[in-house]
C-alpha atoms as one frame of an Amber mdcrd trajectory, in Angstrom:
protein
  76.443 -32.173 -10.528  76.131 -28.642 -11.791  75.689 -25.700  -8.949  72.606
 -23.457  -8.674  72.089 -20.927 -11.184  73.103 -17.532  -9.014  69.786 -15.783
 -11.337  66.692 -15.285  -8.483  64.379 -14.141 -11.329  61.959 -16.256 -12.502
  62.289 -18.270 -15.783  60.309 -20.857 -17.482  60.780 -23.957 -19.837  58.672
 -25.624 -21.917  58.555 -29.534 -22.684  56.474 -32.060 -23.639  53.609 -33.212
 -20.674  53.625 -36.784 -19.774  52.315 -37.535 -16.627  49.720 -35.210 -15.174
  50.140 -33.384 -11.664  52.079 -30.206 -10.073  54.878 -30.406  -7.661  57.157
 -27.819  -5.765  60.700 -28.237  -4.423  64.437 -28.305  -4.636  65.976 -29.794
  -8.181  68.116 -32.479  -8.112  70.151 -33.125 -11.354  71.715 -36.228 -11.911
  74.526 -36.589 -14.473  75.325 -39.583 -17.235  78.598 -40.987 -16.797  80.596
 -41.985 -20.149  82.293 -44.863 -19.706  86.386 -45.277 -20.716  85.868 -48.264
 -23.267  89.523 -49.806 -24.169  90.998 -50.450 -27.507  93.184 -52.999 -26.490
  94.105 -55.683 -29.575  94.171 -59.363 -29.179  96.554 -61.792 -30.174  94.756
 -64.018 -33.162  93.221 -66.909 -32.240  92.262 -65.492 -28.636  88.621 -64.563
 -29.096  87.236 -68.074 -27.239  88.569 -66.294 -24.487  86.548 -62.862 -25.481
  83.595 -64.309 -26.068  83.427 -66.235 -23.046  84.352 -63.100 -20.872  81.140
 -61.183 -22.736  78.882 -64.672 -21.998  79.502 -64.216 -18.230  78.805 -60.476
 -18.198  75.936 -61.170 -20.345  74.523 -63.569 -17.854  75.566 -61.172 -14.430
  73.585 -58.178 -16.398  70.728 -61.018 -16.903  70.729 -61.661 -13.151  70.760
 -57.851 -12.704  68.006 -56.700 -14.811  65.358 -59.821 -13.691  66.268 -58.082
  -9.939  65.386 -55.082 -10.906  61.841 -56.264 -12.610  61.132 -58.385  -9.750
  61.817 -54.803  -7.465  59.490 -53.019  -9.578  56.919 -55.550  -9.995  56.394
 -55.140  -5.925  56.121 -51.609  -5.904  54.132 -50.550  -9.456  52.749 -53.980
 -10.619  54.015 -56.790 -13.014  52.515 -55.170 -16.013  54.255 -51.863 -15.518
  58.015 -53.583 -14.826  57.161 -55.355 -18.039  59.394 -52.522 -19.676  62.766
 -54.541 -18.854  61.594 -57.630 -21.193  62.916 -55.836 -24.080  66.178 -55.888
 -22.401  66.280 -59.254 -21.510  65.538 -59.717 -25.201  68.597 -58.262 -26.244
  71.044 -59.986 -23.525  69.400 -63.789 -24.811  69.858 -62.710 -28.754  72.410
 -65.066 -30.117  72.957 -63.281 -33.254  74.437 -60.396 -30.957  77.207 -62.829
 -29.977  77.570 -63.916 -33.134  78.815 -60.647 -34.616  80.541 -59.845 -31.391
  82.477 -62.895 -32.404  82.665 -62.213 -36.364  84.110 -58.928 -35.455  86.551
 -60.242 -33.131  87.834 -62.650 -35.381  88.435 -59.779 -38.259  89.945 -57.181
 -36.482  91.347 -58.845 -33.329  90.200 -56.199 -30.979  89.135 -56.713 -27.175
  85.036 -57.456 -26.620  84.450 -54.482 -25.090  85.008 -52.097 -28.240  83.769
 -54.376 -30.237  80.035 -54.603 -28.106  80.356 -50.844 -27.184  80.607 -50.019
 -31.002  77.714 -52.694 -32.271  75.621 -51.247 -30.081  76.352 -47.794 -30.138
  75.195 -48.578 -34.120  72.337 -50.286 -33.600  71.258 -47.935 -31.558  72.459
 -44.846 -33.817  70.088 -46.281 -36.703  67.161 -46.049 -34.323  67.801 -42.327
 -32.589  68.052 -41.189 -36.177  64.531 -42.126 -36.883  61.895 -39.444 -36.443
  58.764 -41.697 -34.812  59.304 -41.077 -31.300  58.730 -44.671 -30.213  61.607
 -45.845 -31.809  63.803 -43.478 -30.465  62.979 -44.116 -27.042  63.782 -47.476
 -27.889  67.005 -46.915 -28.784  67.533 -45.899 -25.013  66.635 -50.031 -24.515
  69.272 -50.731 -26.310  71.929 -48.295 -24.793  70.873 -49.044 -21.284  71.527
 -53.152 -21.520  74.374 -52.139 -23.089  75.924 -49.740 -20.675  75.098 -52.519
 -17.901  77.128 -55.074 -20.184  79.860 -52.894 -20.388  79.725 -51.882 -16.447
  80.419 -55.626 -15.767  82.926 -56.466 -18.412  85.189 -53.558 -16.935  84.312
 -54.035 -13.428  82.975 -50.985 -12.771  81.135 -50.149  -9.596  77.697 -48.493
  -9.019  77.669 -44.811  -8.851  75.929 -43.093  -6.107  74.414 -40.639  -7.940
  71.112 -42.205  -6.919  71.569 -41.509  -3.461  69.076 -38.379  -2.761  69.417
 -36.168   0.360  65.991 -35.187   0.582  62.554 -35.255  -1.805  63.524 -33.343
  -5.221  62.749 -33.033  -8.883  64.685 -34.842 -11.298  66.472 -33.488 -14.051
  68.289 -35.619 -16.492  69.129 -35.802 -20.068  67.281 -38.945 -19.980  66.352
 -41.434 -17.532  66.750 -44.923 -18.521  64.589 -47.750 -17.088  67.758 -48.476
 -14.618  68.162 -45.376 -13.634  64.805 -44.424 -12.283  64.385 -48.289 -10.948
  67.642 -47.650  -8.565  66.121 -44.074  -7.289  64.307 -44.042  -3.908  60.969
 -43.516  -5.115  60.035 -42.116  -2.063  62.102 -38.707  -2.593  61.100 -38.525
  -5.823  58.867 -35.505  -6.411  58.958 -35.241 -10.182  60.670 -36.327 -13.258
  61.860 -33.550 -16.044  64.012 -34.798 -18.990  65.812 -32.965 -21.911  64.726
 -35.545 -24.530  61.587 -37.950 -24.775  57.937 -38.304 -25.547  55.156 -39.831
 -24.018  56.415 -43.413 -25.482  59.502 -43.055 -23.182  60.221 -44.909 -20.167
  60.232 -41.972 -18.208  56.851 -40.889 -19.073  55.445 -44.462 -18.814  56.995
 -44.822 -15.086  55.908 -41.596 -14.207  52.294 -42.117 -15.015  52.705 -45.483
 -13.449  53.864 -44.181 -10.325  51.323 -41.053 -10.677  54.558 -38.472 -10.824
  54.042 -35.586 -12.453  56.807 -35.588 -15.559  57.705 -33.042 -18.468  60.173
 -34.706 -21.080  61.376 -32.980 -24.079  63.054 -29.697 -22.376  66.557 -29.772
 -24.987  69.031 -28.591 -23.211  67.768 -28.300 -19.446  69.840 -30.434 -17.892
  73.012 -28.427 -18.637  71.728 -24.875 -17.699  70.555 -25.602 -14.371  71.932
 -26.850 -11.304  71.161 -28.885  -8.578  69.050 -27.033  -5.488  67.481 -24.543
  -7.345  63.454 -23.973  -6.341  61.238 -25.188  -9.159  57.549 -25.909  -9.674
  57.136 -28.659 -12.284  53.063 -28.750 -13.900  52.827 -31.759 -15.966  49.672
 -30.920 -17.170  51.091 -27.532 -19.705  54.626 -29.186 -19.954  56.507 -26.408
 -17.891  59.281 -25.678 -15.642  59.326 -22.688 -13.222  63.063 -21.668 -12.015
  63.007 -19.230  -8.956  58.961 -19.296  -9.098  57.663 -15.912  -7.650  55.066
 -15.615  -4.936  52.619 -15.021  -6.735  53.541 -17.689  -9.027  53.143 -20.114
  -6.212  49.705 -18.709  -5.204  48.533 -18.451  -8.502  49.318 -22.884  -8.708
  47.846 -23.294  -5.291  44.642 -21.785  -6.712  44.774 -23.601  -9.933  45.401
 -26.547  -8.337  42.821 -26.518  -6.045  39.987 -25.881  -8.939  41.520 -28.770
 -11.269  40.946 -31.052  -8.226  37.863 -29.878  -7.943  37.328 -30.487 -11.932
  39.018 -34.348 -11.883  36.632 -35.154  -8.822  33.346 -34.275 -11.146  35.501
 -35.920 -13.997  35.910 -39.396 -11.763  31.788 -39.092 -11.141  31.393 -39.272
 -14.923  33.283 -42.504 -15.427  31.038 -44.955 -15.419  28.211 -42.455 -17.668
  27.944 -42.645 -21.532  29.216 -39.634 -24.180  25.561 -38.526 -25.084  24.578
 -35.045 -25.771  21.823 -32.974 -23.910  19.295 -34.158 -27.380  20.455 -37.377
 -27.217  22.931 -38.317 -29.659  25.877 -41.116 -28.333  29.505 -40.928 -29.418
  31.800 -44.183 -28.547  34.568 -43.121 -26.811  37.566 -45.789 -26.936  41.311
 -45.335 -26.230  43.857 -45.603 -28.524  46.917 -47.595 -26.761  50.116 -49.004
 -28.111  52.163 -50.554 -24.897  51.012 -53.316 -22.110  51.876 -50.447 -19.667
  48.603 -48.734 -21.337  46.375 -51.898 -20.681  45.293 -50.986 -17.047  44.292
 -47.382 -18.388  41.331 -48.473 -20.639  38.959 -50.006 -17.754  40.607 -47.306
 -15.263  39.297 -44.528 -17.981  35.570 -46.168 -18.456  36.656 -46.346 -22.195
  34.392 -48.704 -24.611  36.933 -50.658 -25.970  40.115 -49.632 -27.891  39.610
 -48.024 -30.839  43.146 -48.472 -32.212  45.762 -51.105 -31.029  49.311 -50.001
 -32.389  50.372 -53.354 -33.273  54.095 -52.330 -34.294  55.519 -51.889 -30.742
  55.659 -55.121 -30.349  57.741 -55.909 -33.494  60.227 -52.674 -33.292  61.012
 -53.509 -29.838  62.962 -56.028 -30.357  66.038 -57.519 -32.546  64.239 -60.495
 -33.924  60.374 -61.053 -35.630  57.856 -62.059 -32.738  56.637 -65.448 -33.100
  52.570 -66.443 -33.779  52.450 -67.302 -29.758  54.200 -64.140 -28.644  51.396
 -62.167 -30.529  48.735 -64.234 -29.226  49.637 -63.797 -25.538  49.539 -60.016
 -25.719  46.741 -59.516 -28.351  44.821 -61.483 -25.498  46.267 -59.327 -23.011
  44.597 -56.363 -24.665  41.441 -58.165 -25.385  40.525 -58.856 -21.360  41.869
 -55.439 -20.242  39.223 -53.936 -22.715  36.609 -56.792 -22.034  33.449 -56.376
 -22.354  33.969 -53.806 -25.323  36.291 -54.500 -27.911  39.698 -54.288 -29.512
  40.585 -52.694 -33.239  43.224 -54.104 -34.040  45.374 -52.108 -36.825  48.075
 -54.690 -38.471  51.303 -53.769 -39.169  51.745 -50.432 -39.223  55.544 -50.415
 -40.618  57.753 -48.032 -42.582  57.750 -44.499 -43.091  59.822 -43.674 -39.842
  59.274 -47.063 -38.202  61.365 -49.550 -39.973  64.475 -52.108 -38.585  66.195
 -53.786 -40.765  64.959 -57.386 -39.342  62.298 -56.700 -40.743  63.903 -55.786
 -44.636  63.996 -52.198 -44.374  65.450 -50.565 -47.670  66.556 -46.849 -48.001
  63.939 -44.898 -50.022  63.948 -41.337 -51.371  60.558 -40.704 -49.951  59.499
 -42.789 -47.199  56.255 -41.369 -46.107  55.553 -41.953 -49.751  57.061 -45.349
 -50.536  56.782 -49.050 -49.028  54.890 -48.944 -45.848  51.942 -49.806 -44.141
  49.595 -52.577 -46.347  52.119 -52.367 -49.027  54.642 -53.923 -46.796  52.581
 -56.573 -45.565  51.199 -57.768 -48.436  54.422 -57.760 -50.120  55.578 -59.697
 -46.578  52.666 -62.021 -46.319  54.726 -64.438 -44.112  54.221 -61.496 -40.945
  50.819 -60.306 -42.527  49.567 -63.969 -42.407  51.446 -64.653 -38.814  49.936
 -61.453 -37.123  46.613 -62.426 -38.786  46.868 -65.894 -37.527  47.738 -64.486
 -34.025  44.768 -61.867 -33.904  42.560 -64.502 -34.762  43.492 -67.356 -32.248
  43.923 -64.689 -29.273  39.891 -63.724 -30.128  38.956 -67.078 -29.621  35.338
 -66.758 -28.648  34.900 -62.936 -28.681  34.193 -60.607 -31.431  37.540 -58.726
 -32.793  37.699 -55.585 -35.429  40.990 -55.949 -37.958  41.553 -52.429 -39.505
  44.062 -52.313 -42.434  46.234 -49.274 -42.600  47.370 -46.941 -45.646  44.446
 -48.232 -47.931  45.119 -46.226 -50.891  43.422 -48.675 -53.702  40.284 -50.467
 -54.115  42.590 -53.754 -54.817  44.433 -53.458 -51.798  41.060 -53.580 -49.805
  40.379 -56.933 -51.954  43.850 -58.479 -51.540  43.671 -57.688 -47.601  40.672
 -59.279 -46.960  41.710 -62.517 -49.142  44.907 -63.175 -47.065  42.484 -63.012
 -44.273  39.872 -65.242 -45.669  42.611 -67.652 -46.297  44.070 -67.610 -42.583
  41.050 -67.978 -41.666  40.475 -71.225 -43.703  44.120 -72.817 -43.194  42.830
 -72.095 -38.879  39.991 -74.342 -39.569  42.331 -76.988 -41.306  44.213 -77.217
 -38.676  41.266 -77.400 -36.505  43.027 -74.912 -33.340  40.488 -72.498 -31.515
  40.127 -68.930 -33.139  37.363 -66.146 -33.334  34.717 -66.362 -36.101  33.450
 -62.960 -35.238  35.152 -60.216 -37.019  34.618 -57.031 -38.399  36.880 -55.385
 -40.729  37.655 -51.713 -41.309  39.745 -49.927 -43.224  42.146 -47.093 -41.872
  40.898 -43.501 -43.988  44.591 -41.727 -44.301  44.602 -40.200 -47.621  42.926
 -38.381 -50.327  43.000 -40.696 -52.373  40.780 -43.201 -49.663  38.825 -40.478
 -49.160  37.502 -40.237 -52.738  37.062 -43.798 -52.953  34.935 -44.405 -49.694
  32.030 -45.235 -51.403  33.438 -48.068 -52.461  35.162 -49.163 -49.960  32.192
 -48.592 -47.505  30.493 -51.939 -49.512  33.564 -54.045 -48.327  34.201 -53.556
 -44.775  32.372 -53.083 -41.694  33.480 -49.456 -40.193  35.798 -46.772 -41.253
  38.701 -45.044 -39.111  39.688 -41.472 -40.400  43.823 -41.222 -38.809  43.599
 -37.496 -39.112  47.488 -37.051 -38.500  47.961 -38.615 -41.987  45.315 -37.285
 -43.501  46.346 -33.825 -42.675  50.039 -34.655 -43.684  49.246 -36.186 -47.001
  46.757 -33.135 -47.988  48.134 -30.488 -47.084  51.595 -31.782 -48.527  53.261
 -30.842 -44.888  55.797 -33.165 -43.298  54.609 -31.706 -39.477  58.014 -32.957
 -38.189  59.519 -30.016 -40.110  60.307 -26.729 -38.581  59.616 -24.555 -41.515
  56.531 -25.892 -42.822  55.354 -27.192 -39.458  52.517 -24.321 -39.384  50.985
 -25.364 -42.285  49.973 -28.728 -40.240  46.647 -27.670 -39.576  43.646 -29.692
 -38.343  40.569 -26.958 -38.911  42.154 -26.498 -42.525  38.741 -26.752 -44.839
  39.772 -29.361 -46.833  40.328 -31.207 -43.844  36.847 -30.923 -42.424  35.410
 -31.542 -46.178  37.502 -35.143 -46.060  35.955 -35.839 -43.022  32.447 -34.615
 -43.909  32.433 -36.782 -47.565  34.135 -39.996 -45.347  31.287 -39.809 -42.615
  28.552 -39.969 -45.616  30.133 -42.448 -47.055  30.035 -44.654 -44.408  26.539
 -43.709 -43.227  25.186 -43.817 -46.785  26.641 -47.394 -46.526  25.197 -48.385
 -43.164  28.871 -48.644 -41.266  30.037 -46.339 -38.749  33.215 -44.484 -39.107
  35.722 -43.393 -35.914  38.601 -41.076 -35.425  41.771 -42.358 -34.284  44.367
 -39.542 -34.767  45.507 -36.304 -33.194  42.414 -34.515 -33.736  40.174 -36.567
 -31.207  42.144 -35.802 -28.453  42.006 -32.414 -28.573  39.010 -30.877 -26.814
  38.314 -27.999 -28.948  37.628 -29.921 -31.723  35.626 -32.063 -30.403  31.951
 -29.848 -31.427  33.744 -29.826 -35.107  33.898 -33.675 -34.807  30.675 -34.212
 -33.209  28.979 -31.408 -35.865  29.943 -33.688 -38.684  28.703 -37.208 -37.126
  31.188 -39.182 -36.854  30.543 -42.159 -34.392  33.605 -42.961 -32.409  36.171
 -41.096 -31.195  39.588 -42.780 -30.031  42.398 -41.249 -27.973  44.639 -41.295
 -25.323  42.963 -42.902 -21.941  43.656 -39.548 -20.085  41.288 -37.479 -22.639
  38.604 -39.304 -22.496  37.067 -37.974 -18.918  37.102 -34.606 -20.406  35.927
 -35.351 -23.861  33.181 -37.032 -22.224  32.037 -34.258 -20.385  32.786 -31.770
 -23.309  29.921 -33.739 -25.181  27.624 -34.245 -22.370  27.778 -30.269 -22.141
  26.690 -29.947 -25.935  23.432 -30.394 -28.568  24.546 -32.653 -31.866  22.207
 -30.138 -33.611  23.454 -27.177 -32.516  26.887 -28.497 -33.704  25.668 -29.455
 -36.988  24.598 -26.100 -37.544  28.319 -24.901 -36.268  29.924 -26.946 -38.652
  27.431 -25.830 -41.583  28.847 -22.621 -40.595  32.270 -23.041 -40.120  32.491
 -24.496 -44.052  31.715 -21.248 -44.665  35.000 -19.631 -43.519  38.020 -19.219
 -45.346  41.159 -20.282 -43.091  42.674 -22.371 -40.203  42.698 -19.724 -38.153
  39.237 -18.176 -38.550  37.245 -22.190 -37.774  39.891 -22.416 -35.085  38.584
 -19.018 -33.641  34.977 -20.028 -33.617  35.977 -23.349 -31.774  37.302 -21.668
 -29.358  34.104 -19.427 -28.513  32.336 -22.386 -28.370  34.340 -24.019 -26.145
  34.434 -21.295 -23.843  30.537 -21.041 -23.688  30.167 -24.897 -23.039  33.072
 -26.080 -21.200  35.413 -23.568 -20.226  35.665 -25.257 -17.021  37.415 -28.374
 -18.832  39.894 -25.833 -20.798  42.125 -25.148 -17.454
């Protein structure tokens, strides 16, 4: 471990907030070690004895890792140890051995360079992606594999859990092993250099209610262990060497944001209705089983977006029709009475694996994703579809379609489901007749179209992250146009507007699912314009409930009649702000 910075000034470091909360003490930083992989070659013909030497390390790591989820699923809960299934999915996938062995055979090299390099690749192909689910996913795959590795060379456990006295953690990562073999009970905090709010570290942290910042770059390299630190995981920063007043400035913050949560909590079980009367559905948007618990825990109605992906990208192999079916009625009883959107297949773009027939493309972002890929691959679109189905058995279940650019892509979608949903009664199993159907609004070019589309489905969901992307012509993930990603940009509040007529004009409602409903400025620009639903993260919606509790719908119609007025980003963004401050500044800390 690195020693203490000899600086006593303070310093601070930004990151990413994961898990809300602030903490004070020393820093502990715990250091990856690389393990020495050999090279060795292998006389030909040897590899039965290769292979069986990975099958037994395979199945000590297997004993290994179920220990470790039955651990956690003591202290944090079954659904929250969950995490480790994806690497027990890798350590039972038999086409794994079976290019362990091909590459054996070819190049007559030892098993462990051989695994260490297949993995290293497979892994590799996911970091490189830019959706930050799939990179923390990659850290599945490098953690089972480091394990494997550990027992084919016989290495022994490192210490470096072993903590002296309560501390924050720094680490360039934190794998699901690592913070499973840390004593819990001396662990004040979690700070990372890379991650996002998908990663293990964040979903453990908010499991275990420890405050975490991920996404700090290089942290874990500059500082050293014992240096004083205060970590707030609700603005995403570090303090080094925090001063006095520093400290007394977080005592007094924290005291008021307790005070704040406590009127929050009293709110929970109250409806999103505005001082004249006007009700706005608030559901939560949630991608992992970890998330489950948080939708009755955050008095949501119902999830307004279920990420159906994660389940395919984590993992080397398609889910089967009964896989789907036991989560997809997971999700449906944690959000019970309300319920579930379910968005299919949300693939391509950044989120492809090549199980799933992943080809390179020039453009991406503009290329074969989304509905295009499913119905081009109807045998997943028609599995997932069959799953959704069957897990609603005897409830009512929304099916949103992502990426609808075309009026025939609306019609196609809906006849793949009509036929599921006629083969189901063939075959004469149990499955929901009570559907709605929506369609995902993501582009300009759905935009311009809703009043057709509005005759065909049942609700509208605006994902203002594309939207914004495909408008303004922006790829947000890029530091040089990344400014020009703007939410209060007037042609994005004109999309909205013409989509929320649309539907009305049509007699469906129409949500928001992206970026944009999460953040609590916006929400009087959002509410101004009339749109029905708003779906986010569980954690916003106590304070977006509040937010629009504190405000008139036609006060904020007049704002937004307003606001079209101005010119720029900045000047709507501005006027936001003042209203904010005059109706909720309270919320803002």
């Amino acid at each position: 471990m690195a020693d203490s910075n000899t600086t006593t000034e303070e310093f601070r470091l930004s990151g990413i907030p994961v898990s809300p909360g602030v903490v004070h003490g020393p820093l502990e930083v715990l250091t990856s070690e690389e393990l020495l992989v050999p090279k060795n070659k292998i006389a030909p013909g040897s590899w039965p004895e290769e292979i069986a030497r990975l099958e037994a390390a395979l199945v000590k790591t297997r004993r290994e890792v179920i220990a470790i989820k039955e651990h956690l699923s003591a202290s944090i809960g079954e659904k929250d140890a969950s995490i480790f299934d994806a690497h027990l999915l890798v350590l039972e996938d038999s086409s794994l051995i079976d290019a362990v062995r091909k590459q054996i055979e070819q190049r007559n090299l030892c098993v462990e360079i051989v695994f260490h390099h297949l993995i290293q690749n497979y892994a590799q192909s996911m970091r490189q992606m830019d959706d930050a689910y799939l990179r923390e996913r990659a850290s599945d795959i490098l953690d089972v594999g480091r394990r494997v590795l550990s027992n084919l060379l016989g290495a022994n456990p490192s210490d470096k859990y072993n903590l002296e006295k309560p501390s924050i953690i720094l680490a360039h990562d934190l794998s699901p092993s690592d913070t499973a073999m840390l004593d819990r009970s001396k662990v004040l905090g979690f700070v990372t250099d890379i991650g996002s709010r998908t990663s293990h570290t964040a979903i453990m942290a908010r499991s275990l209610n420890i405050p975490a910042v991920v996404g700090l770059k290089d942290a874990s390299h500059k500082l050293g262990r014992g240096l004083e630190v205060i970590l707030d995981g609700h603005e995403g920063l570090l303090i080094v060497n925090p001063s006095a007043q520093t400290k007394f400035e977080y005592g007094q913050l924290e005291h008021k944001r307790h005070q704040v949560d406590a009127q929050l909590e009293s709110l929970r079980g109250t409806e999103a209705i505005t001082k004249d009367g006007r009700k706005v559905i608030l559901s939560a948007n949630v991608e992992l089983p970890e998330d489950f618990p948080l939708i009755r825990q955050s008095g949501a109605e119902g999830v307004g977006l279920y990420r159906t992906e994660f389940l395919f990208l984590n993992r080397l192999e398609l889910p089967t029709e009964q896989e789907q079916i036991e989560i997809y009625r997971r999700v449906i009883e944690s959000s019970s009475p309300h319920p579930v959107i379910f968005r299919t297949l949300d693939i391509g773009g950044d989120k492809m694996l090549d199980h799933l027939g992943s080809i390179e493309e020039m453009n991406p972002f503009l290329g074969w994703r989304a509905i295009r890929y499913t119905l081009e691959r109807q045998d997943i679109f028609r599995t997932q579809l069959r799953a959704i189905c069957r897990a609603g058995e005897g409830v009512k279940v929304r099916i949103m379609f992502p990426m609808i650019c075309t009026f025939e892509e609306l019609q196609q979608s809906k006849q793949v489901l009509a036929e599921v949903l006629e083969e189901l009664q063939r075959e004469g199993v149990g499955f929901t007749r009570d559907i709605e159907i929506g369609t995902m609004i993501e582009t300009p070019a759905a935009v311009l179209i809703t009043n057709r589309l509005a005759r065909e489905v049942q609700f509208f969901s605006i994902g203002t992250n594309d939207l914004i992307q495909y408008t303004i012509a922006v790829d947000r993930l890029n530091e040089k146009v990344a400014y020009l990603y703007q939410p209060t940009h007037p042609s994005i509040i004109s999309l909205i507007s013409h989509t929320v007529k649309s539907a009305h004009d049509a007699n469906i409602w129409v949500g928001v699912c992206g970026e944009m409903s999460s953040e609590l400025l916006l929400v009087p620009l959002l509410l101004g314009l009339g749109v029905d639903e708003l779906s986010m993260g569980p954690n916003f919606l106590s304070r977006a409930k509040a937010a629009i509790q504190s405000l008139h719908y036609q006060d904020m119609q007049k704002l937004v009649a307003e606001l079209q007025t101005l010119n720029t980003a900045d000047e709507i963004m501005s006027r936001l702000e003042q209203v904010a401050e005059a109706h909720f500044a309270h919320l803002l800390d």
